[in-house]
N, CA, C and O atoms as CSV, one atom per row, in Angstrom:
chain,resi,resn,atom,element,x,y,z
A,1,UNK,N,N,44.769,-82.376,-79.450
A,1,UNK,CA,C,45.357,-83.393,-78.613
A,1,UNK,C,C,44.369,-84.538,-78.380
A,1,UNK,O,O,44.599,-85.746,-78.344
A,2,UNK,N,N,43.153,-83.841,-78.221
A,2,UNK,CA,C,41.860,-85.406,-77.875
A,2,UNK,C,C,42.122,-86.205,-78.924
A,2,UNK,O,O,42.304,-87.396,-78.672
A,3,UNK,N,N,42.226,-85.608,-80.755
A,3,UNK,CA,C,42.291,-86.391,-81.490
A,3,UNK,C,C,43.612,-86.979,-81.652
A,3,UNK,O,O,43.470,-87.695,-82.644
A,4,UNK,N,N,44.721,-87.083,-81.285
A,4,UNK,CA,C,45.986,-87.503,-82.284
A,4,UNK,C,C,45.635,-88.975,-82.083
A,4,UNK,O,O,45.922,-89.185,-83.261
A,5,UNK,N,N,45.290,-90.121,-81.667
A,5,UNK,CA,C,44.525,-91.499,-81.502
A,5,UNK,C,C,44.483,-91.470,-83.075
A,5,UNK,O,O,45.002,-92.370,-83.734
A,6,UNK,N,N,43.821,-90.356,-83.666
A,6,UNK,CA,C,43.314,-90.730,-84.943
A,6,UNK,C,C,44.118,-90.610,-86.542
A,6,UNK,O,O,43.777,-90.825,-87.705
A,7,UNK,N,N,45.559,-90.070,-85.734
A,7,UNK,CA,C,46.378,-89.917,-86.877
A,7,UNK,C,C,47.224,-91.195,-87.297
A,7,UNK,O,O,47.489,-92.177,-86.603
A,8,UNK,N,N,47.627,-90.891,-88.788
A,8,UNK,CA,C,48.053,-92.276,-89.089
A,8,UNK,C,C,49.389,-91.770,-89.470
A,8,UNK,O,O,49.510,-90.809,-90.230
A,9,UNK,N,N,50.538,-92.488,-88.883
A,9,UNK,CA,C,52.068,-91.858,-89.095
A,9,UNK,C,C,52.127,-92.557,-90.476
A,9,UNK,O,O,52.915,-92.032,-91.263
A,10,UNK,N,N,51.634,-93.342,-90.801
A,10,UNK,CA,C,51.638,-93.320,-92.771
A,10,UNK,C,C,51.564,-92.051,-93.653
A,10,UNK,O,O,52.115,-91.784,-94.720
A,11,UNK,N,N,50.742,-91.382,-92.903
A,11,UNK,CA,C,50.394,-90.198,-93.902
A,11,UNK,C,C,50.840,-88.548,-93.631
A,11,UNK,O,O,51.760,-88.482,-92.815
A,12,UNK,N,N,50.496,-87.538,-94.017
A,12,UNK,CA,C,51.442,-86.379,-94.097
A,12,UNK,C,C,50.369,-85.905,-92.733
A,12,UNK,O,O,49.166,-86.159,-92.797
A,13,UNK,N,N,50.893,-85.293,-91.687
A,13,UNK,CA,C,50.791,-85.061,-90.477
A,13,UNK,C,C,50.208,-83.382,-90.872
A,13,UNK,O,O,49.237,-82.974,-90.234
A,14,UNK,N,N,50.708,-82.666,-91.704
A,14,UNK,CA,C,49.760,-81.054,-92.135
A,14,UNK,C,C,48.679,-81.387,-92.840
A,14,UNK,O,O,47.896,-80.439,-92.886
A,15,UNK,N,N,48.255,-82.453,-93.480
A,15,UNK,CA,C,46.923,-82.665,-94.219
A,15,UNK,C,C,46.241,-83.144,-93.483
A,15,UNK,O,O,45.055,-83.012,-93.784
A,16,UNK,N,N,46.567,-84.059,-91.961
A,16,UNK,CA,C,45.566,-84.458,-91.335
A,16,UNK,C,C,45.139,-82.949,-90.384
A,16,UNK,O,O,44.012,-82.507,-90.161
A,17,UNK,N,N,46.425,-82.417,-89.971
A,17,UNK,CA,C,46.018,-81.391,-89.176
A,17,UNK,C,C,45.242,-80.296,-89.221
A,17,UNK,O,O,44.562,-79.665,-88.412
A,18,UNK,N,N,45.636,-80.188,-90.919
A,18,UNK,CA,C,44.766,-79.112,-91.966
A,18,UNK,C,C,43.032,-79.628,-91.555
A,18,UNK,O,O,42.320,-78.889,-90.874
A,19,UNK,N,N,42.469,-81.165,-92.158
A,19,UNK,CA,C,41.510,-81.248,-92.204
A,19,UNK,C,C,40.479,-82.022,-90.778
A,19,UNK,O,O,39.305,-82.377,-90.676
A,20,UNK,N,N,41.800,-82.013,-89.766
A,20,UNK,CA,C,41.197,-81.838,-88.923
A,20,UNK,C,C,40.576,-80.317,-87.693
A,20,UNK,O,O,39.761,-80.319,-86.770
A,21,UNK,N,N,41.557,-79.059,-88.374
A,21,UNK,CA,C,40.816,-78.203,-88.427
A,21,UNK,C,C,39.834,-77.717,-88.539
A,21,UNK,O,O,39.128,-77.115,-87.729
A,22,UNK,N,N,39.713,-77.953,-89.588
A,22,UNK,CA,C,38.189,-77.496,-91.025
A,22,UNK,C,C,37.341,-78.277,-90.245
A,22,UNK,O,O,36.414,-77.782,-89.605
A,23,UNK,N,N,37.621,-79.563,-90.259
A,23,UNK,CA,C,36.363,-80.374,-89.912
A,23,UNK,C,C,35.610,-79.670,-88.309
A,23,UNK,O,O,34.383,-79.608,-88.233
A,24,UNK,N,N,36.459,-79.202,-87.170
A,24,UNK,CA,C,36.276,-78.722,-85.699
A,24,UNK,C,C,35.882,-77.198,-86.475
A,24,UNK,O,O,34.997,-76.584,-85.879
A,25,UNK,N,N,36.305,-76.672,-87.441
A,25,UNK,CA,C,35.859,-75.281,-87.640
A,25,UNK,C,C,34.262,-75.238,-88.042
A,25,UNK,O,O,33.375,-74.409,-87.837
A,26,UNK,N,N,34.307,-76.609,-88.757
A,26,UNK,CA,C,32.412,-76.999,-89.150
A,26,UNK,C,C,31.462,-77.569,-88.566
A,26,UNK,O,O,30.264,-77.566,-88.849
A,27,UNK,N,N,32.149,-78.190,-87.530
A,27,UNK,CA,C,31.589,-78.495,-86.424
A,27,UNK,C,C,30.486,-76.970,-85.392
A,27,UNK,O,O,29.331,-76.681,-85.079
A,28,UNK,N,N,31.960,-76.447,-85.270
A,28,UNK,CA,C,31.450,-74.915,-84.218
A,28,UNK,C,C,30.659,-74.039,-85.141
A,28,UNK,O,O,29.696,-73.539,-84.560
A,29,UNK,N,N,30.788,-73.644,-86.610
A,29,UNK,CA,C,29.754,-72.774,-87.183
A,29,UNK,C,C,27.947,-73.487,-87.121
A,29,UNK,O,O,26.829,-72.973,-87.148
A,30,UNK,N,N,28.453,-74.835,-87.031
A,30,UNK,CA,C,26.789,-75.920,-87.108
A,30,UNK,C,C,26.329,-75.298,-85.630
A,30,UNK,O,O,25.625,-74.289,-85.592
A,31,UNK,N,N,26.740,-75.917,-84.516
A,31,UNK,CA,C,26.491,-75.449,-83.042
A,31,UNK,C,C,26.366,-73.675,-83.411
A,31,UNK,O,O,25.279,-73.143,-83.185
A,32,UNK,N,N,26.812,-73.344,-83.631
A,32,UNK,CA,C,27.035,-71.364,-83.053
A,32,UNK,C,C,26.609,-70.630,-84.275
A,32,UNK,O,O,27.301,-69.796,-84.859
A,33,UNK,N,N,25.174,-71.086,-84.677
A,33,UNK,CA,C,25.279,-69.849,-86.322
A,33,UNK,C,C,25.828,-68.419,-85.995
A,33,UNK,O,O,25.273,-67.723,-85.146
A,34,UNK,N,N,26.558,-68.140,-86.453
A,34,UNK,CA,C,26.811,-66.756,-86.665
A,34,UNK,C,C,25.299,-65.816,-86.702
A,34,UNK,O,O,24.255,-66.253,-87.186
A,35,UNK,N,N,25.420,-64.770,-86.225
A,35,UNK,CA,C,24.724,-63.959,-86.457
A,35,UNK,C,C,24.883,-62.922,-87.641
A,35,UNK,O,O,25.969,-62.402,-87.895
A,36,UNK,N,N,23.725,-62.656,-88.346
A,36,UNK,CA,C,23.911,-61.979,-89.733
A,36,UNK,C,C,24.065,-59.918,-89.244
A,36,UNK,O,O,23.691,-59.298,-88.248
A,37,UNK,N,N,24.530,-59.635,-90.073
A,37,UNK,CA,C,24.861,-58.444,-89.813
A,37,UNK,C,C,23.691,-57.325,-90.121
A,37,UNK,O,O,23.606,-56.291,-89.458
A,38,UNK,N,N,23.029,-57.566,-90.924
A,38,UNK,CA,C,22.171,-57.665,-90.958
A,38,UNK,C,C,20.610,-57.405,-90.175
A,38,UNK,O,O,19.676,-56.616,-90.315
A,39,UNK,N,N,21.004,-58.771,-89.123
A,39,UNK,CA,C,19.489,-58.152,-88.113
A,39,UNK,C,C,19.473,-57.369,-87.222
A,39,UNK,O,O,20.428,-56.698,-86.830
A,40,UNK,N,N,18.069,-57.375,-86.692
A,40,UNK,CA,C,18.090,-56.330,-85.844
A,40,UNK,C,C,18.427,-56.492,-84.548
A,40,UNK,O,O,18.339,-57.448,-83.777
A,41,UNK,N,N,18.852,-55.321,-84.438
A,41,UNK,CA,C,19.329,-55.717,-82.576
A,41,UNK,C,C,18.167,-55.175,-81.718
A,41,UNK,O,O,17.270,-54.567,-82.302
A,42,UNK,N,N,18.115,-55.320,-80.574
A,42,UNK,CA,C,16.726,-55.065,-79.632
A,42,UNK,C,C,16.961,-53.527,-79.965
A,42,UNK,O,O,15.881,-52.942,-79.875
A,43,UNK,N,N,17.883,-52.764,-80.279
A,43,UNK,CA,C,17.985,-51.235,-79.946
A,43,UNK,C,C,16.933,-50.303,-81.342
A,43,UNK,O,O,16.431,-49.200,-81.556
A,44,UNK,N,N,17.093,-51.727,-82.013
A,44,UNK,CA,C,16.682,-51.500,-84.231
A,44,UNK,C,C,17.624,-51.131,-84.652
A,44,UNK,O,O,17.511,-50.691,-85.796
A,45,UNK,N,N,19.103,-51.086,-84.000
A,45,UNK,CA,C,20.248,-50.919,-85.113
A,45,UNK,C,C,20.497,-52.564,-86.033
A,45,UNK,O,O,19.960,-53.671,-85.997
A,46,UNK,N,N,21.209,-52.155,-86.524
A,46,UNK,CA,C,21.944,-53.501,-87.208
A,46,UNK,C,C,23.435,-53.384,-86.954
A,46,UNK,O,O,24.121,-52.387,-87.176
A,47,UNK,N,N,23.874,-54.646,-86.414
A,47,UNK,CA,C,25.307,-54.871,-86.401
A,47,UNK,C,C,26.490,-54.029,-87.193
A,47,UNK,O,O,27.516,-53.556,-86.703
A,48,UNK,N,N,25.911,-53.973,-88.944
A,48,UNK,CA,C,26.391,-53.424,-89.686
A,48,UNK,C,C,26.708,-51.754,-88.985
A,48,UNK,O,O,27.661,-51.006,-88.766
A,49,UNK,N,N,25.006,-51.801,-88.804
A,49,UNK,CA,C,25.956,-49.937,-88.950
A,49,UNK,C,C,26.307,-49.710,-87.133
A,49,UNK,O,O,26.670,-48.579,-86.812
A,50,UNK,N,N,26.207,-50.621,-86.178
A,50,UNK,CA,C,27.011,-50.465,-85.308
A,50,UNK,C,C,28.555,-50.586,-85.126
A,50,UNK,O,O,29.264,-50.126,-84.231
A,51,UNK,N,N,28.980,-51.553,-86.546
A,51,UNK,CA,C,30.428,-51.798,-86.510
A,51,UNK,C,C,30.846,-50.388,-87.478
A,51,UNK,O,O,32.054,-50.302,-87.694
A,52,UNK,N,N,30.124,-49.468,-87.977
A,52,UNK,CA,C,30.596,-48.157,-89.014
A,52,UNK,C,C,30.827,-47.663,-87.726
A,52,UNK,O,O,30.155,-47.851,-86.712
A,53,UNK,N,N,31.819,-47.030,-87.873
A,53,UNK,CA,C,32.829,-45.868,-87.134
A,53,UNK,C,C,32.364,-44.675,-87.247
A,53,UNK,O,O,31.302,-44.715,-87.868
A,54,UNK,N,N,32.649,-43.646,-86.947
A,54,UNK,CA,C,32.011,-41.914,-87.370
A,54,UNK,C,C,33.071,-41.216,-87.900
A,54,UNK,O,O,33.195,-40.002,-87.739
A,55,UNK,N,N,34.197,-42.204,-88.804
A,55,UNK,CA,C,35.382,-41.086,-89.504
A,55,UNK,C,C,34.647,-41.726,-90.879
A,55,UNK,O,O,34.144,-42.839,-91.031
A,56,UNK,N,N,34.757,-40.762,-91.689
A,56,UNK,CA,C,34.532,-41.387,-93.390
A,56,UNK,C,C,35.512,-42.506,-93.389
A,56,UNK,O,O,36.518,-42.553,-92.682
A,57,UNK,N,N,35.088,-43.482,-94.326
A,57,UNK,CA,C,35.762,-44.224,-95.301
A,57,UNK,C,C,36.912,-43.547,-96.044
A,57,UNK,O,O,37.216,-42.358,-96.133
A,58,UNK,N,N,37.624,-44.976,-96.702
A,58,UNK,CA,C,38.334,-44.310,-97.775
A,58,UNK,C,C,38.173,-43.648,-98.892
A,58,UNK,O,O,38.850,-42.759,-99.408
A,59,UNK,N,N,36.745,-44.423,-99.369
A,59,UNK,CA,C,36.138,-44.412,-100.828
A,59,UNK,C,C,35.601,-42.533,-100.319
A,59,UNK,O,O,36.059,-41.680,-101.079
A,60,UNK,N,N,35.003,-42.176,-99.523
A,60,UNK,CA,C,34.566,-40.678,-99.000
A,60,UNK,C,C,35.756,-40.251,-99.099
A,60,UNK,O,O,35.758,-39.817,-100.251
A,61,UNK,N,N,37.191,-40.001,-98.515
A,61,UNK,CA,C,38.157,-39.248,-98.430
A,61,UNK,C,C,38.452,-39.419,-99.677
A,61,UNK,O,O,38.512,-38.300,-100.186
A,62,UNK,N,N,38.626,-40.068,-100.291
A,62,UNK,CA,C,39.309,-39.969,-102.167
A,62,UNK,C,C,38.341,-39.639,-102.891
A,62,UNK,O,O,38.516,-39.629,-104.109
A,63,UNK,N,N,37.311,-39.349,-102.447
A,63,UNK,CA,C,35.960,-38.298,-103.424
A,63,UNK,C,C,36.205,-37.009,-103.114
A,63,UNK,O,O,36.639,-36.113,-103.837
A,64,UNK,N,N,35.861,-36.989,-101.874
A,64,UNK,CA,C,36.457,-35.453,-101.097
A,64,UNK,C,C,37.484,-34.751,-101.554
A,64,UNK,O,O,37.230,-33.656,-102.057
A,65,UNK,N,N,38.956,-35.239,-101.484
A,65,UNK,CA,C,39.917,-35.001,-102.298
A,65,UNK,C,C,39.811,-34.603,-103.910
A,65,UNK,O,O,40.219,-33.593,-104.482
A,66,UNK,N,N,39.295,-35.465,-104.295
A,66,UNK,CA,C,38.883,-35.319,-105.873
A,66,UNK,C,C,38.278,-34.197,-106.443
A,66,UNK,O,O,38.589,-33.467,-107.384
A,67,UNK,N,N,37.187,-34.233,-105.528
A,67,UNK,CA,C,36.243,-32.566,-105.869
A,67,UNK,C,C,36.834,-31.235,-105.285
A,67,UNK,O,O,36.616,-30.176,-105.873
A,68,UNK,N,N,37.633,-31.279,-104.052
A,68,UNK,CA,C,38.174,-30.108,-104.058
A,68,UNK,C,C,39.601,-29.998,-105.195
A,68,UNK,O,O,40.357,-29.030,-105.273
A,69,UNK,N,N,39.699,-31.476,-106.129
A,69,UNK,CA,C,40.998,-30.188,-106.414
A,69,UNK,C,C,40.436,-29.965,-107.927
A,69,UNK,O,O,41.011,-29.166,-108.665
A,70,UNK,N,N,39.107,-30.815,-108.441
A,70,UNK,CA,C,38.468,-29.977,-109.290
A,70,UNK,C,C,38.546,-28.948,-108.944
A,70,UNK,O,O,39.438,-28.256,-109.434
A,71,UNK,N,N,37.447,-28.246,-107.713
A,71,UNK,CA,C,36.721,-27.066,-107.729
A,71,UNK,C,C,38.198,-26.224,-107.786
A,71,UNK,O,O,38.157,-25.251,-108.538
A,72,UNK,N,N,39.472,-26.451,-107.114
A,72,UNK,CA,C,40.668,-26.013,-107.325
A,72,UNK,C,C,40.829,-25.331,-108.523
A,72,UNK,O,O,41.115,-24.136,-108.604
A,73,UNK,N,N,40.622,-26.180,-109.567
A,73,UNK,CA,C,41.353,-26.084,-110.708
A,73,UNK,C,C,40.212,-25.183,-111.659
A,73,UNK,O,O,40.479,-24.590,-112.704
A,74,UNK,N,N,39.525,-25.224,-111.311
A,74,UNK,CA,C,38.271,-24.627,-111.905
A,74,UNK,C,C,37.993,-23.053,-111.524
A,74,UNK,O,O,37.657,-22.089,-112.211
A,75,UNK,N,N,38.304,-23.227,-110.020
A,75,UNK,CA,C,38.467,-21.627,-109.179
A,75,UNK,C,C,39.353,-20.928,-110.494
A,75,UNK,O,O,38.946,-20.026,-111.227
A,76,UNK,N,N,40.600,-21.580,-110.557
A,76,UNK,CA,C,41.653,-20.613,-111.710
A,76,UNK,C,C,41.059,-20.645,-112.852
A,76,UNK,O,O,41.920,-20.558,-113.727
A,77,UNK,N,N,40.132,-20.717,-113.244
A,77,UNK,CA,C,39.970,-20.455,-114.512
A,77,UNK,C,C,38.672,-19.160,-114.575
A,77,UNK,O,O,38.317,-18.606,-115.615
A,78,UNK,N,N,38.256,-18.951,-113.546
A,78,UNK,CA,C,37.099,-17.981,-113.569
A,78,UNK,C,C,38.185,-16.383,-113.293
A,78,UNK,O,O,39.386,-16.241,-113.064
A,79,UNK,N,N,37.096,-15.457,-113.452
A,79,UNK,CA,C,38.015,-13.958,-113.455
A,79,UNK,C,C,38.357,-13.739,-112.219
A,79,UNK,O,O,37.716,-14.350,-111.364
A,80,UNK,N,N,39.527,-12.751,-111.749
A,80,UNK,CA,C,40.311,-12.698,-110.588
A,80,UNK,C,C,38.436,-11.886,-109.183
A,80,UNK,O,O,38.046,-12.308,-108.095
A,81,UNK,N,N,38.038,-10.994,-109.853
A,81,UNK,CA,C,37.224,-10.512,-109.593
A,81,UNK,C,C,35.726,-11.343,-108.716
A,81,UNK,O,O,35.292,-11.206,-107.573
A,82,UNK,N,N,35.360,-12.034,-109.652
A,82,UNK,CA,C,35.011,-13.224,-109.147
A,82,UNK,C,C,35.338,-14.412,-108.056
A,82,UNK,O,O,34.613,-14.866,-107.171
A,83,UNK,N,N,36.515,-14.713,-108.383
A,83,UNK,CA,C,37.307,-15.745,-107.714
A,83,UNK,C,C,37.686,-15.085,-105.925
A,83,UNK,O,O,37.971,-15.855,-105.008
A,84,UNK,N,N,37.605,-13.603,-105.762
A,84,UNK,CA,C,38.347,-13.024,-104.520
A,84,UNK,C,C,36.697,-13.037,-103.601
A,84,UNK,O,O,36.509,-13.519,-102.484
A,85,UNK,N,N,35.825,-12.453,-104.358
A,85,UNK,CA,C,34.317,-12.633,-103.771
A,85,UNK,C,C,34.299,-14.279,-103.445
A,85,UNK,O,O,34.520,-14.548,-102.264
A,86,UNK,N,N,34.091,-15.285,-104.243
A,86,UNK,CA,C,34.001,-16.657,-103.582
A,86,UNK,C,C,34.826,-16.601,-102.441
A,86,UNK,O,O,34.282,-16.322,-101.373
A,87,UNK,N,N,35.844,-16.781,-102.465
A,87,UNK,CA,C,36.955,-17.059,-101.627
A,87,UNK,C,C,36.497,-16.036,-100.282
A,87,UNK,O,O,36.045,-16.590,-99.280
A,88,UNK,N,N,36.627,-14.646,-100.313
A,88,UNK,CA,C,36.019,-14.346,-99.201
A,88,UNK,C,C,34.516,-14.868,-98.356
A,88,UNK,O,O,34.224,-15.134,-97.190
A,89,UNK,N,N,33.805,-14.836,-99.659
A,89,UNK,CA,C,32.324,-15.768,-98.855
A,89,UNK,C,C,32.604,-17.190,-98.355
A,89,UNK,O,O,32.397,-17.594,-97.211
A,90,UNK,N,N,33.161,-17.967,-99.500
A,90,UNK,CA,C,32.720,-19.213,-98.627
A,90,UNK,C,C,34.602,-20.312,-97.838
A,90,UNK,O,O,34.612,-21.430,-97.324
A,91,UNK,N,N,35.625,-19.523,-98.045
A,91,UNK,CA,C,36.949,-19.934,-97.341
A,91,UNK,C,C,36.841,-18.980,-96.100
A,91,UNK,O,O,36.584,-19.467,-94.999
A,92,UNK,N,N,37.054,-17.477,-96.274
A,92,UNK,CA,C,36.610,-16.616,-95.225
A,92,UNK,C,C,35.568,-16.615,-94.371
A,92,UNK,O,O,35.748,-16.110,-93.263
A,93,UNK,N,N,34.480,-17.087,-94.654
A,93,UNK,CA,C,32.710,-17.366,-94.138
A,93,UNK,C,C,32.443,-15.761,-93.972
A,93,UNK,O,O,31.606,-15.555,-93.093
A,94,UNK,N,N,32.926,-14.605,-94.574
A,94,UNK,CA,C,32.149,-13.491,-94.455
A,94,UNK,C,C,30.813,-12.908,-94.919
A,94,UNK,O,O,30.513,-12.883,-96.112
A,95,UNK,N,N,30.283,-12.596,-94.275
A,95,UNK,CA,C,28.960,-11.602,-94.854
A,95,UNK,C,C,29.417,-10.614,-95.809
A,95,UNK,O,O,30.326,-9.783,-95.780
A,96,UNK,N,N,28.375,-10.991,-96.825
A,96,UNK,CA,C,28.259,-9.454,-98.081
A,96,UNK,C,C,28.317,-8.457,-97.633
A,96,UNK,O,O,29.311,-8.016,-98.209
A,97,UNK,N,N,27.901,-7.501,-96.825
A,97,UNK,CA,C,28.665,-6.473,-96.239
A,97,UNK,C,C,29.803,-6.571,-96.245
A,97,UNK,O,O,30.444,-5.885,-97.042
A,98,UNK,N,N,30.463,-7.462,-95.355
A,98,UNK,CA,C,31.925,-7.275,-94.301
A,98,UNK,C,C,32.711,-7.027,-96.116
A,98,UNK,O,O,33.393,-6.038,-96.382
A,99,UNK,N,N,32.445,-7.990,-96.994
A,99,UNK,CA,C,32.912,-8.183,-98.165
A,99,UNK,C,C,33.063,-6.922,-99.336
A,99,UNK,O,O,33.979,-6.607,-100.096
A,100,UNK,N,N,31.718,-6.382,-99.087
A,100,UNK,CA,C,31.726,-5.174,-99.647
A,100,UNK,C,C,32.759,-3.729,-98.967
A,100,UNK,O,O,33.278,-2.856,-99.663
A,101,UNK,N,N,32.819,-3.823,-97.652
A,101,UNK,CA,C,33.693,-3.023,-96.952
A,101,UNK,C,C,35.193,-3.624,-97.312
A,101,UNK,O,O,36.032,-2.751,-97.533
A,102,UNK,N,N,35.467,-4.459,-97.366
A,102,UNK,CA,C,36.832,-5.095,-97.799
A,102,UNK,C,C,37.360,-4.760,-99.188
A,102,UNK,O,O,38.553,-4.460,-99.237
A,103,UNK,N,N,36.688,-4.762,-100.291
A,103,UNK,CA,C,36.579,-4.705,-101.622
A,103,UNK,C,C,36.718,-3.411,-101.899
A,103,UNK,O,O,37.285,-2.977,-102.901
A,104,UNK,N,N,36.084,-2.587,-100.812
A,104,UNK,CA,C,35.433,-1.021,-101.603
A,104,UNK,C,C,34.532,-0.973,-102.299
A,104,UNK,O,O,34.701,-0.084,-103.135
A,105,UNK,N,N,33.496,-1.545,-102.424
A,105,UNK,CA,C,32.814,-1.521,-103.819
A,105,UNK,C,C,31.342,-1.548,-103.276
A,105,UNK,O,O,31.241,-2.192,-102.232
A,106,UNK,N,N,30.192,-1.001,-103.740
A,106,UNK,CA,C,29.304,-1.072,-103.654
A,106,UNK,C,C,28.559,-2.685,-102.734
A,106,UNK,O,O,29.169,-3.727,-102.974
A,107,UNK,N,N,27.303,-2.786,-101.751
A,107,UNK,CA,C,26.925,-4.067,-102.046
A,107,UNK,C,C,26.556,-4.977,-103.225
A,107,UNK,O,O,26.784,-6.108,-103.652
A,108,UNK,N,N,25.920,-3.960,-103.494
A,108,UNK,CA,C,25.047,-4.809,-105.038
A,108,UNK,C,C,26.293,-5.623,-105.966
A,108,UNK,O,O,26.291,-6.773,-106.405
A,109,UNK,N,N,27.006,-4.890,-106.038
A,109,UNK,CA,C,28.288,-5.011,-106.716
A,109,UNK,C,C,28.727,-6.973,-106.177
A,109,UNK,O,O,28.475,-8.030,-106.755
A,110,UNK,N,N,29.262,-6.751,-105.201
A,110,UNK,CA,C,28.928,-7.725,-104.435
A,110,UNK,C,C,28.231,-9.079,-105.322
A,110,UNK,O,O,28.677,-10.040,-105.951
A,111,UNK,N,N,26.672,-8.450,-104.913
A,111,UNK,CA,C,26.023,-9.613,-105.227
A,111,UNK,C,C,25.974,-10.185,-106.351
A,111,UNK,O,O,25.831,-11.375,-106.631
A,112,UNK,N,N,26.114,-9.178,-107.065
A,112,UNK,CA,C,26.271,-9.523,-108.864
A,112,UNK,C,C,27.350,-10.240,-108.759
A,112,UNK,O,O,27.120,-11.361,-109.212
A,113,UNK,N,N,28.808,-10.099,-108.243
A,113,UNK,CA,C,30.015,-11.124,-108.954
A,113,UNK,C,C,29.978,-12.134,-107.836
A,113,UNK,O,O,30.865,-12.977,-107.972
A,114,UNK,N,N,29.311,-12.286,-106.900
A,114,UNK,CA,C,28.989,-13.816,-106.625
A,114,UNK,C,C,28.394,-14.154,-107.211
A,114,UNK,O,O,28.853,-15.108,-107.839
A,115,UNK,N,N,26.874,-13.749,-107.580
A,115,UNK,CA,C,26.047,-14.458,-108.583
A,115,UNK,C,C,26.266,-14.948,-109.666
A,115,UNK,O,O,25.397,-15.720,-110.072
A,116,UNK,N,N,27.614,-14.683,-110.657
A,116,UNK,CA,C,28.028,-14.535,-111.793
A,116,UNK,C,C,29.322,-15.124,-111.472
A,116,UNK,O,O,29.729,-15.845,-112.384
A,117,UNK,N,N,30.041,-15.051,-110.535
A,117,UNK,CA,C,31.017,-16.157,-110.239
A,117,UNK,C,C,30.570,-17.797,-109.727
A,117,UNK,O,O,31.194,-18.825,-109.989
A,118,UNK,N,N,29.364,-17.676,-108.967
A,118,UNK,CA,C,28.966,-19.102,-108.999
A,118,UNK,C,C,28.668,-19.860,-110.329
A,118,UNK,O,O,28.964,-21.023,-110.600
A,119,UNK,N,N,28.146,-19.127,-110.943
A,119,UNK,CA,C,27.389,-19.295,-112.114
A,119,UNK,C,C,28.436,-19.950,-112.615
A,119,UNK,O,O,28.393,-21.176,-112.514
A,120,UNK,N,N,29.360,-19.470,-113.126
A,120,UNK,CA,C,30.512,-19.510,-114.028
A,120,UNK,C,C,31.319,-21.024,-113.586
A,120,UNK,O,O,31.521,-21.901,-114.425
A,121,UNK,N,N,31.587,-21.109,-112.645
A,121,UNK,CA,C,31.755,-21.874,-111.450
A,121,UNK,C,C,30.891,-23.445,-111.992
A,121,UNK,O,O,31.608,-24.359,-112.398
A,122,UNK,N,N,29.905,-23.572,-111.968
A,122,UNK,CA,C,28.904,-24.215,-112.073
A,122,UNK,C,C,28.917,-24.896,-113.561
A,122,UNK,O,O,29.036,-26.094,-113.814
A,123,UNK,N,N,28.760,-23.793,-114.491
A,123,UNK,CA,C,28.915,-24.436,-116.017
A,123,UNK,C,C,30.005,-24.997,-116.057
A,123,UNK,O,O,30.119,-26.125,-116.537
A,124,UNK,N,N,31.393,-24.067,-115.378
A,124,UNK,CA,C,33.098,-24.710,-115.658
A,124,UNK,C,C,32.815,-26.282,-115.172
A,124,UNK,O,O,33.080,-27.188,-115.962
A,125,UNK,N,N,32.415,-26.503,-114.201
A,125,UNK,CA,C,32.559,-27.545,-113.337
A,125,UNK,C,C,31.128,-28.967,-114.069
A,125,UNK,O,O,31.176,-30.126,-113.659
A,126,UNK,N,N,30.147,-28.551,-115.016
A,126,UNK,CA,C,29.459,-29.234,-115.247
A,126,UNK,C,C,30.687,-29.758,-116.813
A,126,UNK,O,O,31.051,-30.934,-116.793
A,127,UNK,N,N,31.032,-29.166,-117.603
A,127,UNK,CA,C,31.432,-28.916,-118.674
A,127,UNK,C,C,32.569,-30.002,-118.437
A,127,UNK,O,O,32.743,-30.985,-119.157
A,128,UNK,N,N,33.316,-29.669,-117.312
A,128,UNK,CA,C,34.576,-30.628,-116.972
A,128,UNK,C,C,34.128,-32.035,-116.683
A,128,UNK,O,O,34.940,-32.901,-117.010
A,129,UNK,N,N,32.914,-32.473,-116.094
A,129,UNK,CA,C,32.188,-33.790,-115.577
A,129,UNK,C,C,31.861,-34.011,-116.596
A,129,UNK,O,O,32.167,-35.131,-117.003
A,130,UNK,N,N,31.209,-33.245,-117.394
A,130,UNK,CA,C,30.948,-33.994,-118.699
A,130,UNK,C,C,31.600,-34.821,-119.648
A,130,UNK,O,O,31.283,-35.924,-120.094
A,131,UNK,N,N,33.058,-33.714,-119.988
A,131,UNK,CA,C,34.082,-34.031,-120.753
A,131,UNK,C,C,35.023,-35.580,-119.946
A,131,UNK,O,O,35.871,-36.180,-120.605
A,132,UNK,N,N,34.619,-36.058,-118.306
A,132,UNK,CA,C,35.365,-36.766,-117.846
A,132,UNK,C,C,34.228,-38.220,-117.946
A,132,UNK,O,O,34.592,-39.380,-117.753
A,133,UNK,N,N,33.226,-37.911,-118.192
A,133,UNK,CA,C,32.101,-38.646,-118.347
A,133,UNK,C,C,31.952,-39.470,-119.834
A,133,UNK,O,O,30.959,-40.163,-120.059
């Protein structure tokens, strides 16, 4: 409103308004530098990672996703034997004992087809990164 004095009804009334925008928008960034995100704040954070949130990203949830439905798909391909030991250790969170009492089977027993199901686990899953690589 201070400016309309300066408009000319000759000419298109959105191009003056347009660049009399811009011009008041370049005005206030000259007066008010922005602050960079960058520096430090008195605390030693940076703006940046004060504006990060504490839920993952997207780019984290669509990795996350990704590798479990590898390890998914990879679980089925190892022996049933194997696959029930993982699954009880690390979906269940049980101790080798509790596992061995569940199973029937010796501890040692146990430790061998985790050891040999990770294993298996491990090559399947390097073999597949490779082949996607």
């Amino acid at each position: 409103m201070e400016r309309i004095s300066s408009y000319d009804p000759q000419r298109n009334f959105e191009g003056w308004l347009f660049s009399l925008a811009h011009n008041l928008a370049i005005d206030h960034l000259r007066k008010y530098r922005p602050e960079s995100l960058d520096e430090p704040l008195p605390s030693g954070d940076t703006f940046a990672a004060v504006l990060e949130g504490p839920d993952p990203g997207g780019l984290e949830i669509v990795l996350s996703r990704e590798r479990a439905g590898l390890l998914a798909e990879v679980l089925q391909e190892i022996p049933v034997v194997f696959r029930e030991v993982i699954s009880l250790r690390f979906e269940e969170d049980m101790k080798l004992q509790e596992i061995a009492d569940v199973l029937g089977v010796p501890l040692p027993t146990v430790k061998t087809r985790l050891h040999r199901g990770l294993h298996s686990l491990r090559r399947l899953l390097t073999d597949k990164l490779a082949v996607r690589n």
